[in-house]
C-alpha positions in Angstrom: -7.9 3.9 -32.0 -11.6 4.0 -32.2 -13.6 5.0 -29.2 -15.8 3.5 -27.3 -18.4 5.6 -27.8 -18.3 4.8 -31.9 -19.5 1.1 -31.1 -22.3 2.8 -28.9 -20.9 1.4 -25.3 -20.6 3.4 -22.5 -18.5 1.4 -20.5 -15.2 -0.5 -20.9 -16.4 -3.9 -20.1 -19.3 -3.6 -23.1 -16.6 -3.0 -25.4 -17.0 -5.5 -27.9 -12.6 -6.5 -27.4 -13.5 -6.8 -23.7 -11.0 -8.2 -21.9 -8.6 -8.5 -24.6 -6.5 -4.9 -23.4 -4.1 -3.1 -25.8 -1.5 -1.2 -24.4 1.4 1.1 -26.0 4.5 -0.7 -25.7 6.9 1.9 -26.5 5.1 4.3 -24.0 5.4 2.0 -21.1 9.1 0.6 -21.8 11.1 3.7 -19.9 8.7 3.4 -17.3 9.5 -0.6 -16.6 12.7 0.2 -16.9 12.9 2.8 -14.1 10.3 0.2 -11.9 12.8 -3.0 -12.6 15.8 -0.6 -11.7 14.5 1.2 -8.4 13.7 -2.7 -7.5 17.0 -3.8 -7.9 18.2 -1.3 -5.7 15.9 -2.5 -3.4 16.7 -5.4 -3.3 19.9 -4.8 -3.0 20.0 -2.6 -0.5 17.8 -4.5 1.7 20.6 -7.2 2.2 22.8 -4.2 4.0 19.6 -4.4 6.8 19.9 -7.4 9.3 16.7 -9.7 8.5 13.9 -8.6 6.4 10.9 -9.8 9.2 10.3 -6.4 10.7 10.1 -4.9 7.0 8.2 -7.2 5.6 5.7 -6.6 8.8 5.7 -3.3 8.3 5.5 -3.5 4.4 2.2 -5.5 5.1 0.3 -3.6 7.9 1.1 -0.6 5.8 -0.4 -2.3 2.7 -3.9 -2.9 5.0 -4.1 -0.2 6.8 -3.9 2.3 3.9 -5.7 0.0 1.2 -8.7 0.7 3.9 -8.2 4.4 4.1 -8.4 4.8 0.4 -12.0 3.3 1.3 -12.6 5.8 4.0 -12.4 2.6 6.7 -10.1 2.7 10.2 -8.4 -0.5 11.3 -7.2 -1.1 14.7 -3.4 -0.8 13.5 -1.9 -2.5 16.8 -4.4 -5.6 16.4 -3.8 -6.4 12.5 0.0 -6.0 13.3 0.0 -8.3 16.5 -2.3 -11.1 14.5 0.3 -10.4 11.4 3.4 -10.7 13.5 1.5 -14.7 14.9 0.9 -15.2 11.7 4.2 -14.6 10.0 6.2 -15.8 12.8 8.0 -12.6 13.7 8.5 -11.3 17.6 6.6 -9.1 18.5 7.7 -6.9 21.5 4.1 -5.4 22.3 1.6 -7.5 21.8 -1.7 -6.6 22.4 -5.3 -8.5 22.6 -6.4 -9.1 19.4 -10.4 -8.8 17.6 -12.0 -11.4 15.1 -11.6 -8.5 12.4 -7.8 -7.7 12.9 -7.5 -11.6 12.8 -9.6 -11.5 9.6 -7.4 -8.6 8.0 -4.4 -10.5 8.8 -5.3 -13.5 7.4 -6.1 -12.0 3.8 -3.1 -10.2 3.5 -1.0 -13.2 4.6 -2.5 -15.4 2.1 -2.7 -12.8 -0.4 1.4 -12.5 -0.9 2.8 -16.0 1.4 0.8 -18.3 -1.1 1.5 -16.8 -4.2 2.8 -20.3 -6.0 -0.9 -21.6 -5.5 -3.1 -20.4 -8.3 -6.1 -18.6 -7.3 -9.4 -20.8 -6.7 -12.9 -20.0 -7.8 -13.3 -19.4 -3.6 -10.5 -17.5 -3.2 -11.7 -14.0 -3.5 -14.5 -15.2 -1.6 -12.5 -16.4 1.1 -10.8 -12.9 1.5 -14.3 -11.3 1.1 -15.2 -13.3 4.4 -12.0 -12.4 6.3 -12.5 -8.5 5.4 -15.7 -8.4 6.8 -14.9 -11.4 9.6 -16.3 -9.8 12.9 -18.3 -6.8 11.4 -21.8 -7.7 12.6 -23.3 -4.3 12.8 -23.1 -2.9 9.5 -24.7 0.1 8.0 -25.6 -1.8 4.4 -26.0 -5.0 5.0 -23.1 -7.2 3.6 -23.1 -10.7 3.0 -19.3 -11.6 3.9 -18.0 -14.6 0.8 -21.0 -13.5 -1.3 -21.6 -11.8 -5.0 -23.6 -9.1 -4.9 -27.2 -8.8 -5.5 -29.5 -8.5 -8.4 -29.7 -3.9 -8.4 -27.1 -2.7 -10.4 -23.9 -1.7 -8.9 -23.3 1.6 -9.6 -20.4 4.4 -8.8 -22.2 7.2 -8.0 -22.3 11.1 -6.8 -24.0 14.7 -7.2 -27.8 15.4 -5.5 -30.3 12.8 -5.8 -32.2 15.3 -8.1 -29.1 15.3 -10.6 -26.3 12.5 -9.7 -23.4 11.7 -11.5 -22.6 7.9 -12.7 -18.8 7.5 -12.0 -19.1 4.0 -13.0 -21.4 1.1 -13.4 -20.1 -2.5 -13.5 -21.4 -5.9 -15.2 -24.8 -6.7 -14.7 -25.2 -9.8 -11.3 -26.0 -12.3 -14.4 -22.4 -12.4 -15.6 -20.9 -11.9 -12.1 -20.0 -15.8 -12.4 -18.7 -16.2 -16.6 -16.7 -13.1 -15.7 -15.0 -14.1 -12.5 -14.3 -17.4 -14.3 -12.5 -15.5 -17.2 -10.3 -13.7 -15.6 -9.3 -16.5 -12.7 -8.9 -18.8 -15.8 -6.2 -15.4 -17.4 -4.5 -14.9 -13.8 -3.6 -18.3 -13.6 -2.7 -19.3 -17.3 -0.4 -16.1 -17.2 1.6 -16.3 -14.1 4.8 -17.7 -16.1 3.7 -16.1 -19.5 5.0 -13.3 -21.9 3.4 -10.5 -20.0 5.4 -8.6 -18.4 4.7 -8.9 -14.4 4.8 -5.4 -13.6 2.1 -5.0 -16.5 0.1 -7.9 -15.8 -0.3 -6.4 -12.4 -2.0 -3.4 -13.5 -4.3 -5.5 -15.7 -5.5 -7.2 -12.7 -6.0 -4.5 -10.7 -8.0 -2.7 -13.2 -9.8 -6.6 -14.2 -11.0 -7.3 -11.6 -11.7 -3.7 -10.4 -14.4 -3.2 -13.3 -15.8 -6.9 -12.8 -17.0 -5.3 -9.1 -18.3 -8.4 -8.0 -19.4 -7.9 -3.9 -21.4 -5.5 -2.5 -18.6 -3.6 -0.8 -14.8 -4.6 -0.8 -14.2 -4.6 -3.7 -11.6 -2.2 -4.1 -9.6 -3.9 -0.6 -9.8 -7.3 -2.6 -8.7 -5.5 -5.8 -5.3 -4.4 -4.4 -4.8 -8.1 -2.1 -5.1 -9.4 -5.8 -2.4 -6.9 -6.8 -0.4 -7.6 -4.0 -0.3 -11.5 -5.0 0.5 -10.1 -8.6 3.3 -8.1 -7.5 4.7 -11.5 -5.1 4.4 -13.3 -7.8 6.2 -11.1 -10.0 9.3 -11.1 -7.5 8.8 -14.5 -7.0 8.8 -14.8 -3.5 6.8 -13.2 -0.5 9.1 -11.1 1.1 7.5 -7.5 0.8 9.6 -4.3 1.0 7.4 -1.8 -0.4 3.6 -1.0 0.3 1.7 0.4 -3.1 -1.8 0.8 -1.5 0.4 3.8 0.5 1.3 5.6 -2.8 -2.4 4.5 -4.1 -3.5 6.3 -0.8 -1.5 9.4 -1.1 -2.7 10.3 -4.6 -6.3 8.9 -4.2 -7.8 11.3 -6.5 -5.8 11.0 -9.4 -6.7 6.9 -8.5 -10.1 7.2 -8.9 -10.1 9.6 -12.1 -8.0 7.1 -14.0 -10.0 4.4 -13.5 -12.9 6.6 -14.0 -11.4 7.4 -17.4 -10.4 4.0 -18.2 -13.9 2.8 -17.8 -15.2 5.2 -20.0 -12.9 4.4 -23.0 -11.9 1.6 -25.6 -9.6 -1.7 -24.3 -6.6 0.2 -25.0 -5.4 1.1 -21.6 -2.0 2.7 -21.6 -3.1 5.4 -19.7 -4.0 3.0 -17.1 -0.6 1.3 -17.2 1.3 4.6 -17.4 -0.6 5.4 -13.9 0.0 2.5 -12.2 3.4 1.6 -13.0 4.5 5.5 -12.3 2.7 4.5 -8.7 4.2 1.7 -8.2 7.4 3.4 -8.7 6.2 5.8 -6.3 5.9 3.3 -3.6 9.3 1.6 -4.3 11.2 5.3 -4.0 9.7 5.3 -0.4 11.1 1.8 0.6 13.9 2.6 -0.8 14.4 5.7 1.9 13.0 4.2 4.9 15.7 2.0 4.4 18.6 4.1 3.8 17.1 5.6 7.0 17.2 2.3 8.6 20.9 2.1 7.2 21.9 5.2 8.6 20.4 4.4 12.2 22.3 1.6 12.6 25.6 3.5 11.6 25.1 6.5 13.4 24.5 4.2 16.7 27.4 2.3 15.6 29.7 5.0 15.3 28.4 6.7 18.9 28.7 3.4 20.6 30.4 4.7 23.4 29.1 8.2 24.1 27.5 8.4 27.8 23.8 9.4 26.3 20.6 9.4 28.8 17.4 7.7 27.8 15.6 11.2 26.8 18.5 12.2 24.6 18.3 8.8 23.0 14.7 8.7 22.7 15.2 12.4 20.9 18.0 10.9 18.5 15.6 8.1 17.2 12.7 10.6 16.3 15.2 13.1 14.7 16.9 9.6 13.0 13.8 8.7 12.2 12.9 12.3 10.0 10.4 13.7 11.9 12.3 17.3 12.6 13.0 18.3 9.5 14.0 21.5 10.0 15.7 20.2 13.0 14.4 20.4 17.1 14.6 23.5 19.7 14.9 23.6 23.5 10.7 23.2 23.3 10.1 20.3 21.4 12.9 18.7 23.1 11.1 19.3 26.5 7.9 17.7 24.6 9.1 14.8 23.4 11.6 13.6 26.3 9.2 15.1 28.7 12.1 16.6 30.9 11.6 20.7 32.0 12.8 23.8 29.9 16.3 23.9 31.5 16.8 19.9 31.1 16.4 20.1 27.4 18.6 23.0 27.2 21.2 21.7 28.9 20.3 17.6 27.0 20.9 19.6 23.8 24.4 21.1 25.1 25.3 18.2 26.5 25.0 15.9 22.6 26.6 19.3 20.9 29.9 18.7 23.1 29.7 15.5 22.4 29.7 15.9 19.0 26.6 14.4 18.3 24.4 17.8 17.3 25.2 20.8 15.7 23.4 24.0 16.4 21.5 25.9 13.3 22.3 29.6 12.5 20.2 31.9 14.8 19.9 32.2 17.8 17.9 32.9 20.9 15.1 30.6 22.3 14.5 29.9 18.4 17.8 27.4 18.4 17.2 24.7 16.2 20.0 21.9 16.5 20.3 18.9 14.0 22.4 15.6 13.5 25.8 16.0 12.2 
């Protein structure tokens, strides 16, 4: 394949095949495979879990939340999920007073993955531009919520002033408009298409990604546009699986892709190998929260009718829920139940009789004790 340096571009969207992307079939297939398989399961296994509300709550706030961490930007996590629960029509046992943004956040994400039979309009990505920045007055650049960006050129940039380094530069503001129109006009013609949906996901993050059309937000509105890529690709808008987490966990290796990718030809298999591999990544999680969620709800079953107090049940959901790995001692008992040093000894005596706990090997004030 020729590079993109031979028809003296420096960027993928100069290349003179922009947006008509290549990608290595053969090189992808095992990957798809190994996606459509671990989504199966999911699927599957979700209908062993009563009602898929609380997960698809979850699966949401975690898609927000971390899609703004990958841009260095907190959310109040309590707000977004009360205004999501409202929204979505699920209980919410603590609710709590909510802000303009949270409300904002929430209402993106919502219409991002519940409308995903409507084809997107020119506004859309401007609408979701004004609910990401919907109560931020005091801004430290100036941001124009629902608006392109201006006439400087939007450049990706790092190093000392004296000597910086150009990650990435996108279009110029003049073909802000023809290129949003292209690819709207692609998303829509190829929601029932050929393309494979796991595929045509990654081409849309990466599209619209390099087409950088705001000021700032561009990489939150980037993955709500995956997100209605992926709903669209399962057909429905029940979400079990957050990717922005996964996209979050390996941020580096995020950014030096598309880095890459911009800097090359329109073949982007690399791209594709990244972000289905992700993807994939994401999926495994979901997969074990709820085989944790499975397990819960037969362990509780099966010690129905032990006499347990309200510390020692409190201690069982955080070891159910994996957070001792290694297992919990007389100490971290006494911090999490918040009893004294000879109440959590004798709590952790108490669930061993009972059959509930097993004590490690060793000994001493170093006892560990985990689940049978």
């Amino acid at each position: 394949m020729t590079t993109s340096e031979n028809y003296g571009q420096k960027w993928l969207w100069q290349h003179p095949q922009w947006p008509d992307f290549q990608w290595q079939q053969d090189k992808l297939q095992p990957l798809l495979r190994r996606a459509y398989d671990l989504l199966g399961q999911l699927k599957g296994r979700m209908t062993l879990v009563d009602g898929h509300e609380e997960f698809t709550l979850d699966a949401l706030l975690a898609n927000i939340v971390a899609s703004s961490a990958i841009e260095s930007e907190k959310v109040d996590v309590y707000g977004v999920r009360s205004s999501l629960a409202r929204q979505l029509g699920v209980a919410d046992q603590h609710p709590v007073k909510v802000s303009e943004r949270s409300e904002g956040l929430a209402n993106l994400m919502r219409d991002a993955v519940t409308s995903w039979q409507q084809p997107l309009a020119t506004d859309t990505p401007l609408q979701w531009h004004r609910w990401l920045f919907q109560g931020q007055d005091s801004l430290l650049q100036k941001v124009l919520p629902g608006e392109l960006r201006g006439d400087a050129p939007m450049q990706i940039v790092s190093g000392p002033i004296s000597k910086p380094k150009v990650h990435f530069e996108a279009p110029p503001r003049a073909a802000i408009e023809r290129e949003l129109e292209r690819f709207l006009s692609w998303f829509n013609d190829t929601a029932n298409s050929g393309i494979d949906p796991l595929v045509r996901a990654g081409i849309t993050h990466l599209w619209f990604v390099t087409i950088h059309p705001f000021e700032d937000g561009n990489g939150r509105i980037t993955r709500a546009l995956t997100d209605r890529a992926l709903a669209q690709a399962d057909q429905n808008s029940i979400r079990l699986f957050a990717m922005s987490e996964a996209i979050l966990e390996h941020r580096n290796a995020y950014y030096d892709i598309l880095e890459h990718t911009q800097k090359h030809d329109t073949d982007i298999t690399a791209w594709l190998v990244w972000f289905i591999e992700t993807l994939t990544l994401s999926v495994d999680g979901a997969l074990a929260k709820i085989e944790r969620t499975i397990f819960k709800t037969k362990f509780w079953a099966q010690h129905a009718n032990k006499q347990l107090l309200e510390p020692q049940r409190k201690v069982l959901n955080r070891l159910l829920d994996g957070d001792f790995e290694n297992g919990i001692n007389a100490n971290r008992y006494q911090s999490v139940a918040k009893v004294s040093k000879a109440t959590a000894t004798r709590h952790l005596s108490d669930l061993v009789e009972q059959g509930i706990l097993e004590r490690l090997p060793g000994g001493g004030r170093s006892t560990r004790y985990q689940l049978i």
